[in-house]
TILODREN-445927 format. One record per atom (N, C-alpha, C): x, y, z; residue in one letter. Coordinates in steps of 0.001 Angstrom, whole numbers, plus 500000, padded with zeros to 6 digits. Layout:
R      u      v      w residu
R      X      Y      Z      a
...
END
This chain:
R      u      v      w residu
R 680571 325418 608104      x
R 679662 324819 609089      x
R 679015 325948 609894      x
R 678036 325564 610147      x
R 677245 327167 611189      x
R 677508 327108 612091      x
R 677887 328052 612956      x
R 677890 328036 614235      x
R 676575 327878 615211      x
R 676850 327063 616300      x
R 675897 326715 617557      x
R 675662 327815 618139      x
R 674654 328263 618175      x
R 673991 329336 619039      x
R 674396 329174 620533      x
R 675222 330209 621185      x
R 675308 329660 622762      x
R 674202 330254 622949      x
R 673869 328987 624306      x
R 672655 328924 625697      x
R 672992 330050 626168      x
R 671838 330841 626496      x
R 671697 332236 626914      x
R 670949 331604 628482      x
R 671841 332226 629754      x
R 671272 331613 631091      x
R 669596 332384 631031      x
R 669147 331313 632287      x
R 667921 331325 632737      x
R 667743 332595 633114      x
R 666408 333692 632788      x
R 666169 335229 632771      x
R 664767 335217 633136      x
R 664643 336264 634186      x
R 663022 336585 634484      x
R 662634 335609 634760      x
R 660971 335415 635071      x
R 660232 334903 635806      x
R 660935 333291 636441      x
R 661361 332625 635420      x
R 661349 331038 635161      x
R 663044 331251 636391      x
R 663917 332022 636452      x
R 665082 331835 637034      x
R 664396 332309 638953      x
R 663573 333009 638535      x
R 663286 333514 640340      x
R 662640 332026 640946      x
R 661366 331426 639837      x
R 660693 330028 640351      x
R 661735 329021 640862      x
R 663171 328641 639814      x
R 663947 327923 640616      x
R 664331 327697 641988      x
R 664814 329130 641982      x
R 665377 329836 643547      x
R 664349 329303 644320      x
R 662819 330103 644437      x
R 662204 329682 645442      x
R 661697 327922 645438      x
R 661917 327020 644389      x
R 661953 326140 644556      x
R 662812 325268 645625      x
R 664189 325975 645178      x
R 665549 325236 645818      x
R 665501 325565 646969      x
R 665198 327108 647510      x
R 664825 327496 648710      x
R 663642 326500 649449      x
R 662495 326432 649154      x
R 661405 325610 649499      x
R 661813 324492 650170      x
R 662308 323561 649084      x
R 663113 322369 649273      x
R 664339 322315 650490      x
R 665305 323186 650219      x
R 665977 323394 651351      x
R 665289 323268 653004      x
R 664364 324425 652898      x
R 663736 324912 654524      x
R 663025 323387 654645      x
R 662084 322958 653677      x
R 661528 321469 654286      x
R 662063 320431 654681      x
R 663591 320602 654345      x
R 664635 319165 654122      x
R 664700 319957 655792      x
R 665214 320774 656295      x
R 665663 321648 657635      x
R 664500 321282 658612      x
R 662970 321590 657948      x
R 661719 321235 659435      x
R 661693 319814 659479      x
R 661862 319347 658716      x
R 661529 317731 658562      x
R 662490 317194 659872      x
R 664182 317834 659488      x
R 665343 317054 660542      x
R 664882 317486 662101      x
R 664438 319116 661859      x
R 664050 319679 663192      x
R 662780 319099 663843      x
R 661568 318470 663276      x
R 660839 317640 663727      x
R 661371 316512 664104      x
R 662217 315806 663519      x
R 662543 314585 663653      x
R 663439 314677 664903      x
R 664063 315409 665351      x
R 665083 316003 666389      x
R 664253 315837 667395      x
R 663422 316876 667910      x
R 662337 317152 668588      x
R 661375 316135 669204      x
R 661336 315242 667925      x
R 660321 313743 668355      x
R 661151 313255 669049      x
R 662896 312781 668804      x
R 663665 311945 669201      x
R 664141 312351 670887      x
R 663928 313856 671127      x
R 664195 314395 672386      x
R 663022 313699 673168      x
R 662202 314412 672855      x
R 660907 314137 673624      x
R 660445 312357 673990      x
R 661548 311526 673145      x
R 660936 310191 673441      x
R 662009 309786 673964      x
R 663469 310378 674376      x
R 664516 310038 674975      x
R 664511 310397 676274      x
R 663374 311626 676723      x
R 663605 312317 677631      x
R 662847 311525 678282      x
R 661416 311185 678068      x
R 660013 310448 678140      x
R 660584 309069 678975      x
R 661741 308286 678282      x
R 662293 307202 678632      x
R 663134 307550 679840      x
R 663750 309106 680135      x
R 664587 308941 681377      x
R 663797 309258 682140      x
R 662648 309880 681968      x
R 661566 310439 683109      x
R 660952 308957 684009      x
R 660612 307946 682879      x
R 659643 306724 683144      x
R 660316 305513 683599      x
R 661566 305069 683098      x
R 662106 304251 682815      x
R 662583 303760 684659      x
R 662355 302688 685607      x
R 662279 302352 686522      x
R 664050 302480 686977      x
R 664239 302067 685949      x
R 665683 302007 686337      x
R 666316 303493 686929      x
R 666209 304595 686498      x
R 666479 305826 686993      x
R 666412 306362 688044      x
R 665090 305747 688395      x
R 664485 306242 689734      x
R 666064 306042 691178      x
R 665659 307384 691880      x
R 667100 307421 693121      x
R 665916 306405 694157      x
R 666698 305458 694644      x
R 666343 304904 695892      x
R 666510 305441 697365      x
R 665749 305110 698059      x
R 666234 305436 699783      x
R 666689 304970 700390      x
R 667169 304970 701416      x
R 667816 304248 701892      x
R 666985 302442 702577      x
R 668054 301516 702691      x
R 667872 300487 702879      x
R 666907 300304 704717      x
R 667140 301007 705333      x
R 666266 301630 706389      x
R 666716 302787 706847      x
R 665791 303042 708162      x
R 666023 304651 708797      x
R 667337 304849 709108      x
R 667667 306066 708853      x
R 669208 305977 709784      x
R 670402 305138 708927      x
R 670365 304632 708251      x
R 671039 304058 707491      x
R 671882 304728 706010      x
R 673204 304725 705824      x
R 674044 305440 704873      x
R 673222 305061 703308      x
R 673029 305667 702590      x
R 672315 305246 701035      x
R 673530 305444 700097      x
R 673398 304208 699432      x
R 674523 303427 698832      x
R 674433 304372 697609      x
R 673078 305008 697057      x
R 673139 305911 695915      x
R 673004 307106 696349      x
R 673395 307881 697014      x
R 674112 308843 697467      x
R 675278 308801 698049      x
R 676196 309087 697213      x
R 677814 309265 697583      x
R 678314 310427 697805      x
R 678848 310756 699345      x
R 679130 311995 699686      x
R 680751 312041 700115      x
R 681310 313033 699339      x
R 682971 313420 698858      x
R 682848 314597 699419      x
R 683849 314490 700411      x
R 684568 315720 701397      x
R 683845 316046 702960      x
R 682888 315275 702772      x
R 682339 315513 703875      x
R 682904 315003 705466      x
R 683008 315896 705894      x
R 683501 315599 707225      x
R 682282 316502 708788      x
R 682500 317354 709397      x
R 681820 317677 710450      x
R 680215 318227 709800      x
R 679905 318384 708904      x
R 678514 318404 708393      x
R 677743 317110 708601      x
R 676732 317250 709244      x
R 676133 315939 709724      x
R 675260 315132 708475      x
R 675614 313895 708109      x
R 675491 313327 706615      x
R 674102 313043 706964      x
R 672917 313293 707945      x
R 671843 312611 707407      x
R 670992 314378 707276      x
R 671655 315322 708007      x
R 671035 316777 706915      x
R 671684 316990 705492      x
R 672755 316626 704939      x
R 672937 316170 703963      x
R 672355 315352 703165      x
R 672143 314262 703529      x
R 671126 313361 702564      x
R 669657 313513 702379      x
R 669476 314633 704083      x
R 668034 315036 703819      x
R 667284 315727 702507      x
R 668245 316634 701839      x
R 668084 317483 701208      x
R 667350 316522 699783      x
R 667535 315272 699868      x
R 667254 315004 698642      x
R 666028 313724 698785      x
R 665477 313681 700082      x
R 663928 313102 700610      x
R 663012 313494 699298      x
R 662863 314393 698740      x
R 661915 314482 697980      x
R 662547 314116 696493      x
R 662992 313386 696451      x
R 663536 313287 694806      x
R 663943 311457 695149      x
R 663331 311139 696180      x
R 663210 309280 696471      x
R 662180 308755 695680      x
R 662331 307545 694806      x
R 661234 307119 694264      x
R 661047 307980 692507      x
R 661773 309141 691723      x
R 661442 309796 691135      x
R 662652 309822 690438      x
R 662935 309824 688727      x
R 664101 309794 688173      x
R 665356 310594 688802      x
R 666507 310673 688924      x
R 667146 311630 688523      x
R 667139 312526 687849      x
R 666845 311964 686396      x
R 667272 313001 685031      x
R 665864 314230 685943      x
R 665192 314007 686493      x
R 664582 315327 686853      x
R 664841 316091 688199      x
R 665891 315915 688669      x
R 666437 316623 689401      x
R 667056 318045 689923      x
R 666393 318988 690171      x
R 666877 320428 690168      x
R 668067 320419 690653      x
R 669090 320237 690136      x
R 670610 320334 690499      x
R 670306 321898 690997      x
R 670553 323406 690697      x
R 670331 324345 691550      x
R 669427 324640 692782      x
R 668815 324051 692619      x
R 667872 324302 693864      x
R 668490 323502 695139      x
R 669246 322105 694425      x
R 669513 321563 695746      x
R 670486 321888 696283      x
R 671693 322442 695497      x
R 672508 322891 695802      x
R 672466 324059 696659      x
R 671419 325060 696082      x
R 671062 326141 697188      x
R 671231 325860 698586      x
R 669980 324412 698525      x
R 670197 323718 699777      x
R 670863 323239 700522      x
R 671880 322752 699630      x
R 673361 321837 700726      x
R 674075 322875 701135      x
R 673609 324370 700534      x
R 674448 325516 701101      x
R 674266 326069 702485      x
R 672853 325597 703013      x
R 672079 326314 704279      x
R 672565 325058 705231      x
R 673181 324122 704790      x
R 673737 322966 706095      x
R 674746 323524 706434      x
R 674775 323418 707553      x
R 676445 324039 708766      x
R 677195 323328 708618      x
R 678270 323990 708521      x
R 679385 323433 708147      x
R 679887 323536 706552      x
R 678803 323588 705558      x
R 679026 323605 704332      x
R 678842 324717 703563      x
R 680278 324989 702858      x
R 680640 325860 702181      x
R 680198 326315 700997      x
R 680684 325243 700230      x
R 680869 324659 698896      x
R 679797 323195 697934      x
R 679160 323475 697512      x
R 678533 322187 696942      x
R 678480 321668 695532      x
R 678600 320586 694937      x
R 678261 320573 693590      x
R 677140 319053 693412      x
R 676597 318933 692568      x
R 676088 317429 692164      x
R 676115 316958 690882      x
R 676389 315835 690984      x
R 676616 315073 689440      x
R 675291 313561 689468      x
R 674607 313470 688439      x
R 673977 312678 688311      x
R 675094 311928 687572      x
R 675027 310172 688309      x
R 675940 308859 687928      x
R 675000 308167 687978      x
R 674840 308221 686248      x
R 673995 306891 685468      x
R 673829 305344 685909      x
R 673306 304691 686474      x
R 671251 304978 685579      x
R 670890 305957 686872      x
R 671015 305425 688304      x
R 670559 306312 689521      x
R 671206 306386 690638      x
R 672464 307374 690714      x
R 673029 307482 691611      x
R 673701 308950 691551      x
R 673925 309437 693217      x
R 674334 311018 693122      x
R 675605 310924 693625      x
R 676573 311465 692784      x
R 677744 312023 693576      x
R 677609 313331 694043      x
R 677785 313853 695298      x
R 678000 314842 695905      x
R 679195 315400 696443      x
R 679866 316558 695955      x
R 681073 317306 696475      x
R 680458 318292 697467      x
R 681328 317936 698359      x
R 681282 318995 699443      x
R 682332 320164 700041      x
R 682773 320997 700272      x
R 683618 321459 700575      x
R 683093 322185 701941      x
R 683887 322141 703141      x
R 683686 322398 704002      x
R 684272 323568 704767      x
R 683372 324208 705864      x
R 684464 325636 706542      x
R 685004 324739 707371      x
R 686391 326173 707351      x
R 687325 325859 708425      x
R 687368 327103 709275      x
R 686941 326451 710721      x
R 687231 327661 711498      x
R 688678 328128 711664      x
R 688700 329551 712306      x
R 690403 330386 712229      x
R 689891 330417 713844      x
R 689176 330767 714520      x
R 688811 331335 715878      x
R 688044 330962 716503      x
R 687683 330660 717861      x
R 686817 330102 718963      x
R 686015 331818 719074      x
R 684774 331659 719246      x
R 684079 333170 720261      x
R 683044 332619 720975      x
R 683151 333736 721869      x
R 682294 333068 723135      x
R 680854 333720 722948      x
R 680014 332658 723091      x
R 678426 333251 723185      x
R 677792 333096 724413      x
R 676832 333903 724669      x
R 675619 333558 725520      x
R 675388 332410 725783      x
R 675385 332035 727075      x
R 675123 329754 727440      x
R 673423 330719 727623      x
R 672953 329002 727457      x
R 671197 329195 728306      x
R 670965 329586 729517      x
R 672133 329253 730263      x
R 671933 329595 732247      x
R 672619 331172 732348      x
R 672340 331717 732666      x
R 672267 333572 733089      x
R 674266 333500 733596      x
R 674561 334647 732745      x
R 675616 335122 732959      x
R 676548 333799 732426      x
R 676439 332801 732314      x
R 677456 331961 731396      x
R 677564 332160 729929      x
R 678538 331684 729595      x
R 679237 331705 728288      x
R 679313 329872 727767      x
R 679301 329876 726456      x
R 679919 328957 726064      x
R 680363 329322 724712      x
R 681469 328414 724017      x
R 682273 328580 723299      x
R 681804 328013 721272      x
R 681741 328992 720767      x
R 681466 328502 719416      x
R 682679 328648 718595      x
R 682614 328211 717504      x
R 683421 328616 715995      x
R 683277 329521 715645      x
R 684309 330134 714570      x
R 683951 331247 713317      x
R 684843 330857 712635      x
R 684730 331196 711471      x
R 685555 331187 709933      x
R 685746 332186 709002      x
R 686626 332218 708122      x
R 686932 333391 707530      x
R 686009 334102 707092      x
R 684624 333782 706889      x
R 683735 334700 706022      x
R 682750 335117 707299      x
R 683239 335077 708394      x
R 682238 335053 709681      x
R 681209 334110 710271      x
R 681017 332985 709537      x
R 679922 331930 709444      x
R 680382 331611 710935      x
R 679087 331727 712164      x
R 679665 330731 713021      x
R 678937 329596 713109      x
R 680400 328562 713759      x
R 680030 327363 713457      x
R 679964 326504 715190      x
R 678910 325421 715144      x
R 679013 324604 716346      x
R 680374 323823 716601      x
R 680663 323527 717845      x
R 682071 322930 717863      x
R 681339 321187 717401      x
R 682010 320408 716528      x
R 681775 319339 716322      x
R 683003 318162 717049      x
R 681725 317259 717527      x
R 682324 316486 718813      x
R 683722 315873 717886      x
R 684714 315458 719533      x
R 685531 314653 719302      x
R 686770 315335 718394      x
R 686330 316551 717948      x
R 687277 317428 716831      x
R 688038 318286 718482      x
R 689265 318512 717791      x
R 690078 319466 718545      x
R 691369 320289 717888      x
R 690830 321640 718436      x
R 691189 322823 717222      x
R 692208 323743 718503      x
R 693460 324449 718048      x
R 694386 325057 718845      x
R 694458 326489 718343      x
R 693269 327077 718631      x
R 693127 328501 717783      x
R 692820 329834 718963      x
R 693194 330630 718697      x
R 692532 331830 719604      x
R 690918 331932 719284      x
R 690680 332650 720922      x
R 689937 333078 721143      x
R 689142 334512 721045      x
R 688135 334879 719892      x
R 688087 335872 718720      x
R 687573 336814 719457      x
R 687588 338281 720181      x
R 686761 339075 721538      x
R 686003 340201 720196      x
R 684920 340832 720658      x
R 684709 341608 720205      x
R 683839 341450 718691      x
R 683192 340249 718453      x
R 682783 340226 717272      x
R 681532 339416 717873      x
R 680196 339545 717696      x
R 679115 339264 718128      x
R 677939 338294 717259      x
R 677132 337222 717810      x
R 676107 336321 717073      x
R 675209 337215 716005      x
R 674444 338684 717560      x
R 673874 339536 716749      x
R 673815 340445 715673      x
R 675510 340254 715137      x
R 676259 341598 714528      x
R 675543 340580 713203      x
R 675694 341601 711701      x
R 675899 340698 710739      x
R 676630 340080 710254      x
R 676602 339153 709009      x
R 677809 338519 708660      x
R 678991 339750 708566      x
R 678592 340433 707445      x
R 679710 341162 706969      x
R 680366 341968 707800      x
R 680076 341764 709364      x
R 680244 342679 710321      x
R 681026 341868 711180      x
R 680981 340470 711414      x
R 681340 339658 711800      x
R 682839 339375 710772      x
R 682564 339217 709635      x
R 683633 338691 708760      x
R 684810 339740 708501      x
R 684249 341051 708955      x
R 685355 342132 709332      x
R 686545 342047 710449      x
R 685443 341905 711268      x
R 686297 341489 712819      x
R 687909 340336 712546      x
R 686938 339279 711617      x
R 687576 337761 711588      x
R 688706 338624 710418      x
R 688714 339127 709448      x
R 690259 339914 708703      x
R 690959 340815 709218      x
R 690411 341464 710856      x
R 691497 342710 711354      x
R 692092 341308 712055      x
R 691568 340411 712891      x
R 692481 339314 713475      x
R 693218 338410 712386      x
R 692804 337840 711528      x
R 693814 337051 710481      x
R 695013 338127 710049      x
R 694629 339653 709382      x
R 696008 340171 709272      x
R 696967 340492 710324      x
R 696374 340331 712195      x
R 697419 340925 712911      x
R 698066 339151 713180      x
R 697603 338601 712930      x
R 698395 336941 713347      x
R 699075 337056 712280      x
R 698920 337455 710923      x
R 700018 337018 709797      x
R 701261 337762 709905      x
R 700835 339063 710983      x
R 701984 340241 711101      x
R 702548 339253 712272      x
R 701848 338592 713401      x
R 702777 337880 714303      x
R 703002 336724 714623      x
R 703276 336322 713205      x
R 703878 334987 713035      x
R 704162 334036 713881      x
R 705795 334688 714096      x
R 706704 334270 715011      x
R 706049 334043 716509      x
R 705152 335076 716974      x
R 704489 334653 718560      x
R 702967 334345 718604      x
R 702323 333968 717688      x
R 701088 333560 717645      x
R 700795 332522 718209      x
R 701886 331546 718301      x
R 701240 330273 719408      x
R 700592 330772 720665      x
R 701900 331777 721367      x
R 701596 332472 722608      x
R 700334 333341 722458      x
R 699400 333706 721676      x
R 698364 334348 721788      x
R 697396 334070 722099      x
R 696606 334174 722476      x
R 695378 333436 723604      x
R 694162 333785 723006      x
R 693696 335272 722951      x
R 693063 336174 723160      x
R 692903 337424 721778      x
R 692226 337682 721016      x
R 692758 338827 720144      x
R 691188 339544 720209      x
R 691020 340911 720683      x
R 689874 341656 720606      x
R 690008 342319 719485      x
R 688940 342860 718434      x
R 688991 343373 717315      x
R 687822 344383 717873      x
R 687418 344686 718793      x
R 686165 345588 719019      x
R 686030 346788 718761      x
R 687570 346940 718762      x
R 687929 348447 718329      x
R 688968 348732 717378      x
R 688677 348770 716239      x
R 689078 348621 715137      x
R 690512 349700 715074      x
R 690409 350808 715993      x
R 691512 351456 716090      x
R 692788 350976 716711      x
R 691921 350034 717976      x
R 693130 349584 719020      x
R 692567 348241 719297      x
R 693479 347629 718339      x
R 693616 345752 718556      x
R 694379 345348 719874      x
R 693871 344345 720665      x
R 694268 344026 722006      x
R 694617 342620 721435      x
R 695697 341970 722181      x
R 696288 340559 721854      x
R 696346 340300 723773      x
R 695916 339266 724143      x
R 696287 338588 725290      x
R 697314 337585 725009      x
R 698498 337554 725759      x
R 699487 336747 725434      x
R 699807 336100 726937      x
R 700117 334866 726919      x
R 700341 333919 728153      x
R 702016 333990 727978      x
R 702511 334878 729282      x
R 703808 335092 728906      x
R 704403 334700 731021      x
R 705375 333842 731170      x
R 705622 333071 732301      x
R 704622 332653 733074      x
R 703573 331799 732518      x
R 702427 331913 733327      x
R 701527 333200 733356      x
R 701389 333944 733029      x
R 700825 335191 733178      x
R 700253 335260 731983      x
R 698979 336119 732219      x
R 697850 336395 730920      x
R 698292 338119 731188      x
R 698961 338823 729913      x
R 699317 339928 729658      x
R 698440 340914 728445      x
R 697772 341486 728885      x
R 697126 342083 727834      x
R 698044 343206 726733      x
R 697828 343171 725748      x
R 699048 344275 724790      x
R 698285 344914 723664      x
R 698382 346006 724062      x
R 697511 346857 723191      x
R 698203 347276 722319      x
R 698084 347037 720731      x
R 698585 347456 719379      x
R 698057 348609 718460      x
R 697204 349289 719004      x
R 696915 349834 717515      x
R 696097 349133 716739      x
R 696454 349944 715756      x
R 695334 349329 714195      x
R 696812 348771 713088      x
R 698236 349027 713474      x
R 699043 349040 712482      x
R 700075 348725 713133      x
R 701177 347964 712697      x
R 702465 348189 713054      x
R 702740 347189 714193      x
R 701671 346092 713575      x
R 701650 344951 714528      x
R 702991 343814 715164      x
R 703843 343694 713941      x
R 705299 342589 714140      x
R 706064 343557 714976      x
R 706060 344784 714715      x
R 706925 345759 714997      x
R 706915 345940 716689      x
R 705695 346202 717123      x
R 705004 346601 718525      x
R 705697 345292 719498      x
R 705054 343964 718785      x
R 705476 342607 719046      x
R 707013 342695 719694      x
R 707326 342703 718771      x
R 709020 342655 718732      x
R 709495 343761 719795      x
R 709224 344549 719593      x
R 709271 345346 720890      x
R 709150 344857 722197      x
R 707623 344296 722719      x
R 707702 343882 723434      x
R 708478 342577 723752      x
R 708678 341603 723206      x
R 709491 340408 723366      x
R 710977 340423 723385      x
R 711563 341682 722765      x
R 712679 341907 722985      x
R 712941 342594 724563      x
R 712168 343401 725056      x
R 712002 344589 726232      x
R 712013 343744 727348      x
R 711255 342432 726914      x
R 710512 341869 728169      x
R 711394 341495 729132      x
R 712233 341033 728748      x
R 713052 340304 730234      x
R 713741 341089 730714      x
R 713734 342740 729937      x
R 714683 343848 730844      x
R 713277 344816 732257      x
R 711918 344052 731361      x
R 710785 344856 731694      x
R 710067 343727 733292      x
R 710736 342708 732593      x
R 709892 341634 733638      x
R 709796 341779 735222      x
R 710751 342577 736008      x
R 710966 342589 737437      x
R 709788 343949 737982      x
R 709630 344731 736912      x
R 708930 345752 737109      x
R 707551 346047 736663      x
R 707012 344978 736779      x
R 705447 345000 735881      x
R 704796 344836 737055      x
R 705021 344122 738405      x
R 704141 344595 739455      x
R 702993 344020 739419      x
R 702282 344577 739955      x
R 700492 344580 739357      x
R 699744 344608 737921      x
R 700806 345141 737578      x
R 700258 345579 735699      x
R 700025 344446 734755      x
R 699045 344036 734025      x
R 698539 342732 733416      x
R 697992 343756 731758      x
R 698032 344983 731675      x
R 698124 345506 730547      x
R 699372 346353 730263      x
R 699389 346158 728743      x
R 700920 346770 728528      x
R 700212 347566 727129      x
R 700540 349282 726831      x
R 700600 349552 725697      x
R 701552 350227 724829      x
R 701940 349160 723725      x
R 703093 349335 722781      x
R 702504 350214 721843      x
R 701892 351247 721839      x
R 701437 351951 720610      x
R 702344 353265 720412      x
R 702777 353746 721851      x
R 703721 354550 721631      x
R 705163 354221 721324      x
R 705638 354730 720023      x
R 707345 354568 719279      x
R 708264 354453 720609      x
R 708940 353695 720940      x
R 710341 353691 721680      x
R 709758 353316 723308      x
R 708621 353519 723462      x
R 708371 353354 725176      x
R 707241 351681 724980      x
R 707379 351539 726059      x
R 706388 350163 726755      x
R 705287 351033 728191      x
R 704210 350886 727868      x
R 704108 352186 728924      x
R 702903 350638 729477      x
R 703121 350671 731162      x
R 702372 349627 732026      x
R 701253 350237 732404      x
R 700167 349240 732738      x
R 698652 350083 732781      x
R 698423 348583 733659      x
R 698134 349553 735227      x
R 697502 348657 736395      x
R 696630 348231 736071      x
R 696227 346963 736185      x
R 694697 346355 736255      x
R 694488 346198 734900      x
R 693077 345881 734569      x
R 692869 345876 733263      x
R 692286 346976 732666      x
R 691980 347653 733663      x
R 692034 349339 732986      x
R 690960 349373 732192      x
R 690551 350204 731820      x
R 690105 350758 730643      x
R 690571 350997 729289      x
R 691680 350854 729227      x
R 692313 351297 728360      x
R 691930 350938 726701      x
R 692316 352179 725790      x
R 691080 352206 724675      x
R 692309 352036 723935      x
END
């Protein structure tokens, strides 16, 4: 019987035409889905842009809480500069909503830290808020000449208005200023948070903490009735403390006139008449 000639594969010209056939075919089967993709965006998107239902409402009148804006965590940030932020996006889908931009915005309201937003389908905003917490009272400039009145600060220096009806049991922050900058301000507010963490134990009794001089931290302490000034240093804050609170009731008959005390020198309590100068 003869043998069958084997099929010799496809060679030259006729094997390259396949390829770019199968290729051809391939990439058109690929623009066709990618058109079809593209149409289906554009008429899904078209529908959240138009579609009535989307649209954020305003509120039911002036002054009034808006039922599609829901605000989480909010506490001393005043909720209608909060809800202000989003006056221009009344009447107009969600789905087109600059989530960054507004957020920028809920960042420049006082009091607020932290922000996020979630669009909740068909038209409603959840809003997270996270709020500062002041550590310290400081005293500013009042409007009437030579008065003072009393503001907030917080760990990053932000100061804050006292918000009514709230009541806070914190020292009073000396030495750190409206005009200074933040980061100049938020310095001040970490030489006082690390000397309170060094004095734990007597921080209730502290009144008063000046940071003005970054070398020599002053603590006012209300000790038998008496406002005692105690000059620490920059270091060696529990230590100085302890010193004095241990000393005191051998020191108490002999302080006299003296309303400053400085513990910076090892082993002595040295008394300073008046409020001195002392640096």
């Amino acid at each position: 019987m003869a043998r069958k000639q084997a099929e010799r594969p496809e060679t030259g010209p006729r094997r390259n035409l396949n390829h770019i056939l199968r290729y051809a075919t391939a990439t058109a089967a690929m623009l066709a889905c990618a058109i079809a993709a593209i149409a289906a965006f554009h008429k899904t998107e078209a529908f959240l842009v138009r579609d009535a239902r989307f649209a954020l409402h305003p509120p039911d009148q002036d002054g009034a809480e808006n039922p599609n804006i829901r605000l989480h965590g909010i506490g001393h940030a005043q909720r209608e500069l909060v809800e202000g932020v989003f006056d221009r996006d009344y009447g107009r889908s969600i789905y087109l909503l600059p989530l960054a931009e507004r957020r920028r915005q809920l960042l420049a309201v006082e009091w607020v830290k932290d922000a996020s937003i979630r669009r909740t389908w068909p038209n409603r905003l959840d809003v997270y808020l996270s709020e500062r917490q002041p550590v310290a009272f400081l005293e500013l400039p009042s409007n009437e000449p030579g008065a003072k009145r009393l503001a907030l600060i917080d760990e990053e220096g932000e100061i804050l208005e006292p918000p009514e009806r709230a009541q806070y049991h914190l020292p009073v922050l000396a030495g750190v200023r409206k005009d200074q900058s933040r980061a100049a301000r938020r310095d001040g507010v970490r030489r006082m948070l690390r000397l309170l963490a060094e004095a734990a134990p007597w921080a209730e009794k502290i009144s008063e903490i000046d940071v003005g001089n970054p070398d020599n931290l002053k603590v006012t302490e209300q000790v038998d009735g008496r406002a005692l000034t105690l000059l620490l240093g920059n270091r060696g804050f529990r230590q100085r403390l302890e010193k004095f609170h241990g000393y005191y009731p051998e020191i108490r008959s002999q302080l006299g006139d003296a309303v400053t005390l400085d513990l910076r020198v090892e082993k002595h309590i040295i008394m300073v008449k008046g409020a001195g100068n002392a640096r």
